[in-house]
LUMMI-505263 format. One record per atom (N, C-alpha, C): x, y, z. Coordinates in pm, 1 decimal, m for minus. Layout:
# residues N
{u->X	v->Y	w->Z};
...
# end
This chain:
# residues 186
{u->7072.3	v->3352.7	w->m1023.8};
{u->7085.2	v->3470.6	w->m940.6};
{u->6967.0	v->3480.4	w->m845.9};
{u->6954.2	v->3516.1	w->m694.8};
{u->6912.1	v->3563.7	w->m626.6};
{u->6871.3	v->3691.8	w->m603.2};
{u->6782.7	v->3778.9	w->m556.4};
{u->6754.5	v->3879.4	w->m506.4};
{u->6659.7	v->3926.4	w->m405.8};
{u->6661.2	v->3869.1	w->m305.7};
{u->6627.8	v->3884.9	w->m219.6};
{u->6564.0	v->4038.4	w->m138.8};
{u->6624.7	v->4098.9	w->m129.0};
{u->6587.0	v->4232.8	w->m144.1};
{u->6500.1	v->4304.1	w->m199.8};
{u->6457.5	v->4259.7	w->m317.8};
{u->6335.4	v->4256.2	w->m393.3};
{u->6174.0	v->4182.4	w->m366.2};
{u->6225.7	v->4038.3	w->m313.3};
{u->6139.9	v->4021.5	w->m237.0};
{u->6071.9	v->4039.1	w->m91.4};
{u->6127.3	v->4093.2	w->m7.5};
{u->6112.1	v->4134.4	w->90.9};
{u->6037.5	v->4305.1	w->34.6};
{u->6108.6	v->4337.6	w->m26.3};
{u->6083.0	v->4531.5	w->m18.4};
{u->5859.0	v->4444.3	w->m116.8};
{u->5835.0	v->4340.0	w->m156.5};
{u->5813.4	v->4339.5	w->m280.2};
{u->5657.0	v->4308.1	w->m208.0};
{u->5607.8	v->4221.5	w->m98.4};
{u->5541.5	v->4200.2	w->24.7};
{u->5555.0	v->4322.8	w->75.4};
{u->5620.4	v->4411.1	w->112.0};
{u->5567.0	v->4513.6	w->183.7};
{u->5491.2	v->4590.5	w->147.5};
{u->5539.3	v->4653.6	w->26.9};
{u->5455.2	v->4739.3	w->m74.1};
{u->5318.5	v->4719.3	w->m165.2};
{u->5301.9	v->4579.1	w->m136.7};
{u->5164.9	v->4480.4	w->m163.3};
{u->5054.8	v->4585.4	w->m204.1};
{u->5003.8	v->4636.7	w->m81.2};
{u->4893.7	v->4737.3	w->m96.6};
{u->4920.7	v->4832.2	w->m113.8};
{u->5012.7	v->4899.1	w->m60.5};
{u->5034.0	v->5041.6	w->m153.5};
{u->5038.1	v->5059.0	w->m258.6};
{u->5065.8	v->4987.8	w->m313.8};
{u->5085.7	v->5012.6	w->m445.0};
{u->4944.9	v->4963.6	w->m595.1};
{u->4889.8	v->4896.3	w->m460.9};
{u->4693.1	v->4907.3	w->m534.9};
{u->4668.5	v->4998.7	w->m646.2};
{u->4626.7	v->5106.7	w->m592.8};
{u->4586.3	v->5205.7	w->m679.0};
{u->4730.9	v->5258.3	w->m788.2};
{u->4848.9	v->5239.5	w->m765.1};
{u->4940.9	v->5215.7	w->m846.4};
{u->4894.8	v->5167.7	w->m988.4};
{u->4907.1	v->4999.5	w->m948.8};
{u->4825.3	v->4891.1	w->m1047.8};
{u->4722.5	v->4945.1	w->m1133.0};
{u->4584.5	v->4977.2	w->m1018.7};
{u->4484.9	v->5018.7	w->m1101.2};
{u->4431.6	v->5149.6	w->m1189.0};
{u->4598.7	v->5207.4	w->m1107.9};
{u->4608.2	v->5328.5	w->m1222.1};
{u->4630.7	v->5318.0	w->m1378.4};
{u->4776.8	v->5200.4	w->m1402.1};
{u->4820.2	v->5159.2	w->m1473.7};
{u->4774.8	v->5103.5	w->m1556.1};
{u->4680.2	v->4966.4	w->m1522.0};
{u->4583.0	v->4893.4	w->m1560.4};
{u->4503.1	v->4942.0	w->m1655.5};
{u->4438.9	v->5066.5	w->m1620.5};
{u->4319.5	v->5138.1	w->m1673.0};
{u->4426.9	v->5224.5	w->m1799.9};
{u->4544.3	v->5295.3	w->m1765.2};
{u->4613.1	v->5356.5	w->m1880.5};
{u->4641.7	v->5248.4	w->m1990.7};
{u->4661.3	v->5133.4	w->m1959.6};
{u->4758.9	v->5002.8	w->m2056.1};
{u->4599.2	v->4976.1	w->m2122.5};
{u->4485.0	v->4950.6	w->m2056.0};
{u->4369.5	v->4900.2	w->m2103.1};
{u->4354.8	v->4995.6	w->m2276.7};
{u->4333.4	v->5086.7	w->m2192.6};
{u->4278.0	v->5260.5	w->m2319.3};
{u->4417.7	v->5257.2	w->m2444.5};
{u->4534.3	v->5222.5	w->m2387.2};
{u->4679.2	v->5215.8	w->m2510.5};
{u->4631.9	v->5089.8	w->m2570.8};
{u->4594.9	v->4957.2	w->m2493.8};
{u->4588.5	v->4864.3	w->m2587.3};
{u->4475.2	v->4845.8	w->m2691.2};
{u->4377.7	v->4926.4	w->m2674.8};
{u->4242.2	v->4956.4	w->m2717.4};
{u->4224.8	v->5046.2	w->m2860.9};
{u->4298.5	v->5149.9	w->m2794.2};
{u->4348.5	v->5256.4	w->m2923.4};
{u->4450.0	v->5183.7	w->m3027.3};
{u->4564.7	v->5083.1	w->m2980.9};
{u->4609.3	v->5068.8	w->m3076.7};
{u->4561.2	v->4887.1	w->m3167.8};
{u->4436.4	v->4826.1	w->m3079.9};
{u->4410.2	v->4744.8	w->m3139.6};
{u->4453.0	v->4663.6	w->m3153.8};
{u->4570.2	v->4610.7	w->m2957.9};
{u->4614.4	v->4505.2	w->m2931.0};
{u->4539.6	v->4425.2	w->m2830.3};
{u->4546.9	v->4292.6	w->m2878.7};
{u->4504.8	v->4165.1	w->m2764.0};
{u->4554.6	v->4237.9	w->m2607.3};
{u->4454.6	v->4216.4	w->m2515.2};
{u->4411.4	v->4211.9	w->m2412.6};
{u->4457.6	v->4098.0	w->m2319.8};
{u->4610.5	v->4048.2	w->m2332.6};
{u->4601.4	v->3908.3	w->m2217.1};
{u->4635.5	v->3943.1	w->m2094.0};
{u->4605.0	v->3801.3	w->m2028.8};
{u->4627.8	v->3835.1	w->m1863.3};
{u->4776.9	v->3816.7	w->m1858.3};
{u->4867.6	v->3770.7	w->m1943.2};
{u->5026.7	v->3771.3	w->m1905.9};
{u->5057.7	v->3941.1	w->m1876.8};
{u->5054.5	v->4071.1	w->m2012.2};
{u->5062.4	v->4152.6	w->m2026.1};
{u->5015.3	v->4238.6	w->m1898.0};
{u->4943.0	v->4180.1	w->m1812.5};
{u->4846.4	v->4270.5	w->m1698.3};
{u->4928.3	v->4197.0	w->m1562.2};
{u->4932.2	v->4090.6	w->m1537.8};
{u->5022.5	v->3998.9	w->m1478.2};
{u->5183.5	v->4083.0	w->m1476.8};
{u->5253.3	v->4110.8	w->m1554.0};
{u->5379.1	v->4171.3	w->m1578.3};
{u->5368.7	v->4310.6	w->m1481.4};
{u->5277.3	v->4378.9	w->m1566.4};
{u->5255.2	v->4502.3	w->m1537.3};
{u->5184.2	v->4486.1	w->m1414.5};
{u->5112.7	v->4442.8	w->m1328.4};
{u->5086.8	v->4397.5	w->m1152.7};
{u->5237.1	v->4380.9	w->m1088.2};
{u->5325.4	v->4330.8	w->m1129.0};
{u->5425.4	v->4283.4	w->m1067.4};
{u->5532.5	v->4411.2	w->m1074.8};
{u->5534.7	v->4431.7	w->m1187.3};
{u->5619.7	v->4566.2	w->m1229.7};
{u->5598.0	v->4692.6	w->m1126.3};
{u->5494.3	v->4713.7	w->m1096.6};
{u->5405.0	v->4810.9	w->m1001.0};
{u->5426.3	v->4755.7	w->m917.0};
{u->5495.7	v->4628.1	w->m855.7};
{u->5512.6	v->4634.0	w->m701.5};
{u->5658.6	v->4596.0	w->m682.4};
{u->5716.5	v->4608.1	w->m786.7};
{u->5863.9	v->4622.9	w->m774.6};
{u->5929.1	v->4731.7	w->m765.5};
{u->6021.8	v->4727.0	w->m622.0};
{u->6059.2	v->4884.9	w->m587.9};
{u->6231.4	v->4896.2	w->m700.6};
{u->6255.3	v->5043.8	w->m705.1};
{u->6306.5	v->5060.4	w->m796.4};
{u->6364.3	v->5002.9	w->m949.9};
{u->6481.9	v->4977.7	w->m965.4};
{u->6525.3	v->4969.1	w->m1113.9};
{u->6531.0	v->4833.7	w->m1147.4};
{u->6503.5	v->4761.9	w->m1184.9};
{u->6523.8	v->4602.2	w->m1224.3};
{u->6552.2	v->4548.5	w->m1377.6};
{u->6628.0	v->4406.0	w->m1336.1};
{u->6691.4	v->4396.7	w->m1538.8};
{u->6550.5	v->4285.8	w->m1525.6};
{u->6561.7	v->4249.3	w->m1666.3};
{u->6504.5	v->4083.3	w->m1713.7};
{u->6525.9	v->4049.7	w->m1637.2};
{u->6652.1	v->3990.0	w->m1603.6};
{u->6665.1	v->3876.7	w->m1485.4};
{u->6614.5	v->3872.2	w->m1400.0};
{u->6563.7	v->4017.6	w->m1362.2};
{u->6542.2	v->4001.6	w->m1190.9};
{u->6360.9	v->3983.0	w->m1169.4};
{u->6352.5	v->4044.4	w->m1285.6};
{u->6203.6	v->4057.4	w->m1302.3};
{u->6136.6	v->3881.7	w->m1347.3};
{u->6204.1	v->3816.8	w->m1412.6};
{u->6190.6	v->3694.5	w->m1490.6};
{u->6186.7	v->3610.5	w->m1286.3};
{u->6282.8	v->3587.6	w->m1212.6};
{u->6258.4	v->3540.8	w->m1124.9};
{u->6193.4	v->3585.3	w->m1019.9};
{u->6129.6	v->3732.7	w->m990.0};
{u->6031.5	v->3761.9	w->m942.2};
{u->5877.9	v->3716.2	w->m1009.5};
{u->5870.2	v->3674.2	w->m1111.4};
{u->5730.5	v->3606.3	w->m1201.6};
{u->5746.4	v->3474.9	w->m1148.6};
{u->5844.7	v->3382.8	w->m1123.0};
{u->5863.8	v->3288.9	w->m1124.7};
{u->5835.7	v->3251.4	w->m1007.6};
{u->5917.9	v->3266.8	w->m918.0};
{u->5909.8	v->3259.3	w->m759.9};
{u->5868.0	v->3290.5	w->m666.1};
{u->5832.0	v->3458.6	w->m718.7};
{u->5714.0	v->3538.6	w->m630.1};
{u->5585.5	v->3504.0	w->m643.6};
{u->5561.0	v->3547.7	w->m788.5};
{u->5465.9	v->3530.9	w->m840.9};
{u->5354.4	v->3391.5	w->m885.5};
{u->5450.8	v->3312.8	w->m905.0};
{u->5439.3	v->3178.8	w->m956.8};
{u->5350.2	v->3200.6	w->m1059.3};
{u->5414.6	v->3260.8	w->m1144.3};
{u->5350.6	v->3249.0	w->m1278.1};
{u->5476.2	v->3269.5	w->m1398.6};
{u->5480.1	v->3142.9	w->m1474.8};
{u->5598.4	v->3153.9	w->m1603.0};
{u->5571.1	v->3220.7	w->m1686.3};
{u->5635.7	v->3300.7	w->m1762.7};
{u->5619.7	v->3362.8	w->m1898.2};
{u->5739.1	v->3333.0	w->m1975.2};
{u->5743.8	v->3339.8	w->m2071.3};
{u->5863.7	v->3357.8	w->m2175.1};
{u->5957.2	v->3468.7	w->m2165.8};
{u->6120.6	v->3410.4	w->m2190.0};
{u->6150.0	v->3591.9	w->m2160.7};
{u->6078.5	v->3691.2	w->m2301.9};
{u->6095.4	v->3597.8	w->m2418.5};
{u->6032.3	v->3703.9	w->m2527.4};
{u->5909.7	v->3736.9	w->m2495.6};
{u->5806.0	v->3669.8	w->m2400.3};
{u->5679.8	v->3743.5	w->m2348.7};
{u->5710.6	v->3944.4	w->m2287.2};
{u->5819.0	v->3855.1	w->m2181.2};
{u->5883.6	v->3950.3	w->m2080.5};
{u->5945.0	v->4096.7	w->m2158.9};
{u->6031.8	v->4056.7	w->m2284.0};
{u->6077.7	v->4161.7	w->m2409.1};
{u->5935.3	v->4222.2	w->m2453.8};
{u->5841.9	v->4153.4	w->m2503.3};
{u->5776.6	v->4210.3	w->m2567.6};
{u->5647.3	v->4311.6	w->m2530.0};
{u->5573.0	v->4255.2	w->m2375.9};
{u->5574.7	v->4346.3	w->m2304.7};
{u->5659.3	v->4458.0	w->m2228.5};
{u->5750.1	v->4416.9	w->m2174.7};
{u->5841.7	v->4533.2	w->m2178.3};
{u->5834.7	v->4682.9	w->m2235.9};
{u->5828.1	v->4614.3	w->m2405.6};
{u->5850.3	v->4702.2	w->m2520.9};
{u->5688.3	v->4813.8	w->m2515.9};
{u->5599.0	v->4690.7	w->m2465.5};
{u->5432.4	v->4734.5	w->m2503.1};
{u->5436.5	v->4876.5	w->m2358.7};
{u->5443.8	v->4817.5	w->m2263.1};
{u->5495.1	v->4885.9	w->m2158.5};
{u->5545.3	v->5042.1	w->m2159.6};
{u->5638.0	v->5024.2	w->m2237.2};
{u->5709.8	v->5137.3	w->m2250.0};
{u->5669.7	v->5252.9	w->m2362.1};
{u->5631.1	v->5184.7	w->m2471.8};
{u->5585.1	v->5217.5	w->m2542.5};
{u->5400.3	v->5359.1	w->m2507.1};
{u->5345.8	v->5217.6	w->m2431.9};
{u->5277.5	v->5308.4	w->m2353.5};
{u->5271.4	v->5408.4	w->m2236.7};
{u->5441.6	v->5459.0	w->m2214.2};
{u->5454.4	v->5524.0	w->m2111.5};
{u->5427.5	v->5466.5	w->m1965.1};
{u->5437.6	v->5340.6	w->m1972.0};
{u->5412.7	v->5309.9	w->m1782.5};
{u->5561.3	v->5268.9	w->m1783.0};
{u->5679.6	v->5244.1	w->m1840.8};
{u->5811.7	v->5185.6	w->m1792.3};
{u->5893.9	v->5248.7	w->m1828.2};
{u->6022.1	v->5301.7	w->m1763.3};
{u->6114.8	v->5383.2	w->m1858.5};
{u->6220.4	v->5257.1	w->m1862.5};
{u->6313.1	v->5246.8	w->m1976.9};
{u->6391.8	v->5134.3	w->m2023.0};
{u->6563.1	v->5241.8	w->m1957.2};
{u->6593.9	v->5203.6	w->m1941.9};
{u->6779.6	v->5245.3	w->m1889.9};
{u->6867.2	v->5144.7	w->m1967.9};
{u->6906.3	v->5188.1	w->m2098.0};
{u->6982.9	v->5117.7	w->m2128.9};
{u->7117.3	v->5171.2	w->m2107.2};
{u->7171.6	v->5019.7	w->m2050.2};
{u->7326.2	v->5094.8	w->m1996.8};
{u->7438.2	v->5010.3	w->m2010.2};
{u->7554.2	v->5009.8	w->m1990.4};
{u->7644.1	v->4924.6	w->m2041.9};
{u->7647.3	v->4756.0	w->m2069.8};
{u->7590.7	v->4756.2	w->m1983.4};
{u->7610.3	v->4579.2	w->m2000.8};
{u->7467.0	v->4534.9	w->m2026.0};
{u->7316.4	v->4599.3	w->m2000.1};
{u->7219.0	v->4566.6	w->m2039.1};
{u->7080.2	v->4672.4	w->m2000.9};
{u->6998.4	v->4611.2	w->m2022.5};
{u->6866.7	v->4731.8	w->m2012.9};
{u->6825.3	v->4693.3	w->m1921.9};
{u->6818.2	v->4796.7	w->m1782.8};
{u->6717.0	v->4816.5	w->m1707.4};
{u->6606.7	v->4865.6	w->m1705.2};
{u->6503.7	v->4820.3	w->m1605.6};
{u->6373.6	v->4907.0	w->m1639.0};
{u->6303.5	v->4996.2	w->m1481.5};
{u->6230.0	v->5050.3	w->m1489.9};
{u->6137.7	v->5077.1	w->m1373.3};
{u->6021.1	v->5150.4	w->m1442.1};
{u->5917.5	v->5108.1	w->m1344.0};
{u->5791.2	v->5168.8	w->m1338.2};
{u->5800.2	v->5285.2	w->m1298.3};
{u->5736.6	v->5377.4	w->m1403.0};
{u->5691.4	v->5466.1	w->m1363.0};
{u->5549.2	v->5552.3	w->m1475.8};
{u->5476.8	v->5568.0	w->m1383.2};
{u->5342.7	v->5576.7	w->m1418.4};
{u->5305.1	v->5752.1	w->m1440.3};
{u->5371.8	v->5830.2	w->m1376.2};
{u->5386.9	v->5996.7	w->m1336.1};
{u->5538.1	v->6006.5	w->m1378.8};
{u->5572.2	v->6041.3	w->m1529.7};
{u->5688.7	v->6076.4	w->m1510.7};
{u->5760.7	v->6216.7	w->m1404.7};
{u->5891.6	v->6153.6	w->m1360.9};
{u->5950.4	v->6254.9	w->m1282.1};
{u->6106.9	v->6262.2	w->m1300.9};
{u->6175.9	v->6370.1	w->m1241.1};
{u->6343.2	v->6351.4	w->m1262.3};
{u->6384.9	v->6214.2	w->m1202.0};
{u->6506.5	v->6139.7	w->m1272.2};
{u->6546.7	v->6040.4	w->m1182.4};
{u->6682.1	v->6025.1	w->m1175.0};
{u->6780.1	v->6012.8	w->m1080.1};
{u->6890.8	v->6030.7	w->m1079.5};
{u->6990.3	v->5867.3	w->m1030.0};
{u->7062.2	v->5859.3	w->m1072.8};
{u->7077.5	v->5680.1	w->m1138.9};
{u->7223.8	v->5675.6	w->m1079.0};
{u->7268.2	v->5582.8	w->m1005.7};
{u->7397.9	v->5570.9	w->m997.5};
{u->7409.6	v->5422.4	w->m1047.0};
{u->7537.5	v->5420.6	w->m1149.9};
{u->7583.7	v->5294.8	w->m1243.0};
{u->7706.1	v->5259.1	w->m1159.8};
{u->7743.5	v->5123.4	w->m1141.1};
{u->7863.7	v->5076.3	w->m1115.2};
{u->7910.1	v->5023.6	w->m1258.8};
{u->8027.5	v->5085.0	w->m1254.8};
{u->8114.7	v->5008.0	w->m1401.2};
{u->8158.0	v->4879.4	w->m1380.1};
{u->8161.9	v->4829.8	w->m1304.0};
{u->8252.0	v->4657.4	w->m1239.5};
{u->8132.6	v->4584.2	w->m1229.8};
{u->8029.7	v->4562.0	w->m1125.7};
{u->7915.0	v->4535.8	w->m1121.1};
{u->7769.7	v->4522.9	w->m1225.7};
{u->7778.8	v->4668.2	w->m1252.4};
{u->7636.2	v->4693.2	w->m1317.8};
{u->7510.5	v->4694.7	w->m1268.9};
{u->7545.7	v->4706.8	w->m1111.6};
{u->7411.1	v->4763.4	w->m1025.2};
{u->7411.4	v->4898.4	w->m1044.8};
{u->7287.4	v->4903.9	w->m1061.5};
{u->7200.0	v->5032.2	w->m1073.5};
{u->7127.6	v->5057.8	w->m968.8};
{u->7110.6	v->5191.5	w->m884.6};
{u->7038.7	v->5242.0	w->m754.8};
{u->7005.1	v->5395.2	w->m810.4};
{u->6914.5	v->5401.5	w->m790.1};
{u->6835.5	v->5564.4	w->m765.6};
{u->6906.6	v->5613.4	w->m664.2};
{u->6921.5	v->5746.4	w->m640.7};
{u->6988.8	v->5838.8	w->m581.8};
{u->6886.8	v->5924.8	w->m526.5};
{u->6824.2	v->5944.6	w->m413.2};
{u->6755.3	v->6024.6	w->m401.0};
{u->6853.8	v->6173.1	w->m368.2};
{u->6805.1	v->6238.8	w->m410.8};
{u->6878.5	v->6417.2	w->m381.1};
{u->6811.5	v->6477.9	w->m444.7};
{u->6688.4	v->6572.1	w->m399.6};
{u->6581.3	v->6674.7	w->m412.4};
{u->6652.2	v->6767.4	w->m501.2};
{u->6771.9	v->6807.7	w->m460.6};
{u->6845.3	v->6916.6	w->m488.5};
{u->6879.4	v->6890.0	w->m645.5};
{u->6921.7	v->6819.8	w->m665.9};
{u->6968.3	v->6720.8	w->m831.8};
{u->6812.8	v->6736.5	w->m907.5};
{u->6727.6	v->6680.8	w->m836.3};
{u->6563.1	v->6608.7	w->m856.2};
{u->6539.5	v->6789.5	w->m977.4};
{u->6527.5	v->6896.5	w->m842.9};
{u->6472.4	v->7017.4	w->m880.1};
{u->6558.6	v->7061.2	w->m967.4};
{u->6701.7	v->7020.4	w->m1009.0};
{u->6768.8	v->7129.7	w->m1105.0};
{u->6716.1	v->7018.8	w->m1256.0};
{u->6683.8	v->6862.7	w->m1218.2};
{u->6620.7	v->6880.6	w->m1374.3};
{u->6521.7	v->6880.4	w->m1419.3};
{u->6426.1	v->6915.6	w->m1328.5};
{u->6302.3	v->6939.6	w->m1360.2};
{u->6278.4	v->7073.1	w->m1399.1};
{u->6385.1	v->7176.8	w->m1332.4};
{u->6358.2	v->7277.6	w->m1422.8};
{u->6430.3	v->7322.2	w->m1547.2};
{u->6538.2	v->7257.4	w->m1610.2};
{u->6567.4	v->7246.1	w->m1752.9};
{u->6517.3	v->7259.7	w->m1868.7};
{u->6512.8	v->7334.3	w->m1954.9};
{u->6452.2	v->7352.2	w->m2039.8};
{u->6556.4	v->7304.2	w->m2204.8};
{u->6489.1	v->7311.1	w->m2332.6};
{u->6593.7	v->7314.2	w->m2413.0};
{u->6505.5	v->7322.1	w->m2523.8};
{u->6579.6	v->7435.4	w->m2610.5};
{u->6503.7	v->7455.1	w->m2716.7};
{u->6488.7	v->7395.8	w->m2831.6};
{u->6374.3	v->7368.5	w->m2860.4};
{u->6350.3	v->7316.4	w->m3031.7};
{u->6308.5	v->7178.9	w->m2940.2};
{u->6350.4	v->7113.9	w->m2795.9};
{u->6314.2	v->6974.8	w->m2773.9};
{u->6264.3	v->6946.6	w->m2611.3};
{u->6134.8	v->6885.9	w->m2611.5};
{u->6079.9	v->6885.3	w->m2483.8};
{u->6101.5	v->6780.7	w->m2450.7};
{u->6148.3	v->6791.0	w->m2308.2};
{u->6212.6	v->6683.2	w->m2218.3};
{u->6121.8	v->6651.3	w->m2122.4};
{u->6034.9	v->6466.5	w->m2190.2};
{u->5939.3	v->6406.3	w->m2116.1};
{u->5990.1	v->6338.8	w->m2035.4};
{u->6129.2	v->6314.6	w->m1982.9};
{u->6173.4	v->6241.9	w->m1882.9};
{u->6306.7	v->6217.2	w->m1827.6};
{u->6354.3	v->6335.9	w->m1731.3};
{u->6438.3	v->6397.1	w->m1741.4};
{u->6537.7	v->6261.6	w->m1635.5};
{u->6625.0	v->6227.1	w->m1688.7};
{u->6713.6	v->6125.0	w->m1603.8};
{u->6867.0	v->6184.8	w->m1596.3};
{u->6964.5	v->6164.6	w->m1473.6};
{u->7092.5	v->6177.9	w->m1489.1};
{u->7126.8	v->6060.4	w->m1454.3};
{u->7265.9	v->5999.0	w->m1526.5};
{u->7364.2	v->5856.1	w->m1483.5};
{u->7456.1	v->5960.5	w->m1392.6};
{u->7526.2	v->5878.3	w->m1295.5};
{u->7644.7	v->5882.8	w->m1284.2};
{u->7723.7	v->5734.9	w->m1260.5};
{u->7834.7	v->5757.8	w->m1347.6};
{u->7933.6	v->5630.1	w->m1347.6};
{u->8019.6	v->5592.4	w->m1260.0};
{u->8019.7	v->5516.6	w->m1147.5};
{u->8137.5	v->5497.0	w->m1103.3};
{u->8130.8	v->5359.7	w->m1023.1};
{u->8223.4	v->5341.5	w->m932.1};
{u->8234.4	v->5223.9	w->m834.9};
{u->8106.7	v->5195.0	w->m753.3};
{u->8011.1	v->5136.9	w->m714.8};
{u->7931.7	v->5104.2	w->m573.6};
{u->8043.1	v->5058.6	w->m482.4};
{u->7988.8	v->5068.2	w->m346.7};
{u->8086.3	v->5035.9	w->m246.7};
{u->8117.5	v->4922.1	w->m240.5};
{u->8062.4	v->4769.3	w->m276.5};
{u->8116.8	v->4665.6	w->m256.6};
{u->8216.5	v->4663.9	w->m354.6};
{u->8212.7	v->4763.6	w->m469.7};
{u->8315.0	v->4679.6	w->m605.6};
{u->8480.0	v->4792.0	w->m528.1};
{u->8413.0	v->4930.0	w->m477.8};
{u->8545.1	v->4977.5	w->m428.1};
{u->8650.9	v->4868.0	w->m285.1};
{u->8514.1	v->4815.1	w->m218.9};
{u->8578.9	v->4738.9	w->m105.6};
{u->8676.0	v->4585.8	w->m178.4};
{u->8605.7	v->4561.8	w->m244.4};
{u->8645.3	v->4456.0	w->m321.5};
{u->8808.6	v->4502.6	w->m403.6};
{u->8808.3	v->4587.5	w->m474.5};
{u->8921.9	v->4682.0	w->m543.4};
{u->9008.3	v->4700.7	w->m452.9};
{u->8958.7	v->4727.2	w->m319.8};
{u->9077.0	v->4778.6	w->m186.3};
{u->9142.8	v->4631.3	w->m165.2};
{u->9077.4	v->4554.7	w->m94.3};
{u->9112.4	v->4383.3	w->m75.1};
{u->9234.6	v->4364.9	w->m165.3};
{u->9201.6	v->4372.2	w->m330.6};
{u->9279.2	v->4316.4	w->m398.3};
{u->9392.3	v->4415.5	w->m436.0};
{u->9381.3	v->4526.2	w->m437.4};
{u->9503.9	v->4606.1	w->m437.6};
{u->9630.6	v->4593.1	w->m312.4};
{u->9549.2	v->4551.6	w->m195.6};
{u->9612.0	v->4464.4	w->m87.1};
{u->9694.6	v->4388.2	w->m70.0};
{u->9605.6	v->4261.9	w->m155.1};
{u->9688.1	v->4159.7	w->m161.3};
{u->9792.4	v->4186.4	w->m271.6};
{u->9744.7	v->4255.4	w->m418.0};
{u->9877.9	v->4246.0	w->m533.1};
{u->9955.8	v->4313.9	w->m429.4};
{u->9981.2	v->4422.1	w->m387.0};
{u->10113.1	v->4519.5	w->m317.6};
{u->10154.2	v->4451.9	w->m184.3};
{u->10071.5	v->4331.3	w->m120.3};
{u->10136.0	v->4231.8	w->m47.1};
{u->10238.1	v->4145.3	w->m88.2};
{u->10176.4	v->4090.8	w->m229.6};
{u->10252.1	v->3978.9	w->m264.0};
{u->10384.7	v->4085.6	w->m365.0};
{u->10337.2	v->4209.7	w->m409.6};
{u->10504.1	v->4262.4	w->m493.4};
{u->10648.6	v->4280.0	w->m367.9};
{u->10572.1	v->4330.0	w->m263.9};
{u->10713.0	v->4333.1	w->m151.3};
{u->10730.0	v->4220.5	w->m132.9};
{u->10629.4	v->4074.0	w->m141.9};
{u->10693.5	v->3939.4	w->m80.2};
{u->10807.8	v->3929.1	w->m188.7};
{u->10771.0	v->3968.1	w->m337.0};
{u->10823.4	v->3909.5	w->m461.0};
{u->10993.2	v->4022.2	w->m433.0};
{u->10969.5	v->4119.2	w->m403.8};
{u->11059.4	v->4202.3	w->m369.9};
{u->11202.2	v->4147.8	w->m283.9};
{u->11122.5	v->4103.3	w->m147.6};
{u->11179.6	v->4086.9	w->m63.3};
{u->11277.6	v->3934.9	w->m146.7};
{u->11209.3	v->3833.0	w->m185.0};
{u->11257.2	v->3717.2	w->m241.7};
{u->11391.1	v->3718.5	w->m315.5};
{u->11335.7	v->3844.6	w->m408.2};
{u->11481.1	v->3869.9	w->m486.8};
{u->11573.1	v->3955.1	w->m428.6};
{u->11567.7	v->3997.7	w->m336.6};
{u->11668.4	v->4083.8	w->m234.6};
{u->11771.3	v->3934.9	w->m148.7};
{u->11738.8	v->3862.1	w->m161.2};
{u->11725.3	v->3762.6	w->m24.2};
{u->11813.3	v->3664.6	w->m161.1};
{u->11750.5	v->3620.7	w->m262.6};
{u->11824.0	v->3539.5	w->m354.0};
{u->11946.9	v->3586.9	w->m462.0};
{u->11964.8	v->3725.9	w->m409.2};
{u->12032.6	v->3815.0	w->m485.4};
{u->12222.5	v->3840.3	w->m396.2};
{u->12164.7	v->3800.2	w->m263.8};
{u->12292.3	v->3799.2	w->m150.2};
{u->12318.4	v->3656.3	w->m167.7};
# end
């Protein structure tokens, strides 16, 4: 698989996302410290790259951004197991969703609003303030909500354009099949 899009958005955001990193860096340092884990440069390496990847990404996409962007290999069980360290320490939220787990950085939790394709399984953020502010102000009792996300399920536009095409052609070819037996029937 390709993703292109990722690399392009991935160079732009280079420096912005600096103090991102060295925000992160310094939080993952103090989690790995407190809990009295090894310190490697893969784990910091991940998490550099993670921080300059714009929105939601699976394994896959992240595994060939290390690879190709980055030029640096890891294991995917490296990739799982930071992941896990990651998250664990609050810099990644995990999206697990039908067909597999996505992830994104995020360092400041905030509302995030998710659109799923069921055919596909691309995942895109939704920006809408309006959505953003109704779950940030949610409340619920007896349980505090550190990270307030909504899915919504449905088609992305290539899988509906794709769905149109082929509904096309089947109701092309039932009148050909139609017409055939009208025609072999005289």
């Amino acid at each position: 698989m390709h993703f292109p899009h990722l690399f392009v958005t991935l160079h732009s955001r280079m420096s912005e996302n600096t103090d991102l990193y060295t925000q992160a860096a310094q939080r993952l340092t103090e989690y790995i410290k407190g809990k009295n884990i090894r310190k490697t440069p893969e784990r910091f390496e991940i998490l550099r790259i993670i921080c300059q990847t714009p929105g939601i990404f699976s394994i896959d996409q992240l595994q060939e951004i290390m690879e190709k962007e980055a030029k640096f290999n890891v294991s995917r069980v490296t990739l799982f197991n930071t992941l896990r360290l990651l998250e664990d320490a609050s810099l990644v939220i995990k999206h697990t969703l039908a067909r597999a787990a996505h992830y994104e950085c995020c360092i400041t939790p905030h509302p995030l609003v998710c659109l799923v394709c069921q055919k596909c399984g691309t995942v895109k953020k939704l920006e809408s303030s309006k959505i953003e502010n109704w779950l940030s102000e949610q409340k619920c009792k007896q349980f505090v909500i550190s990270q307030p996300v909504l899915y919504f399920h449905g088609l992305c536009r290539s899988c509906i354009v794709k769905n149109s095409i082929r509904n096309r052609k089947e109701k092309t070819k039932r009148k050909e099949t139609k017409t055939k037996t009208k025609i072999q029937k005289k």
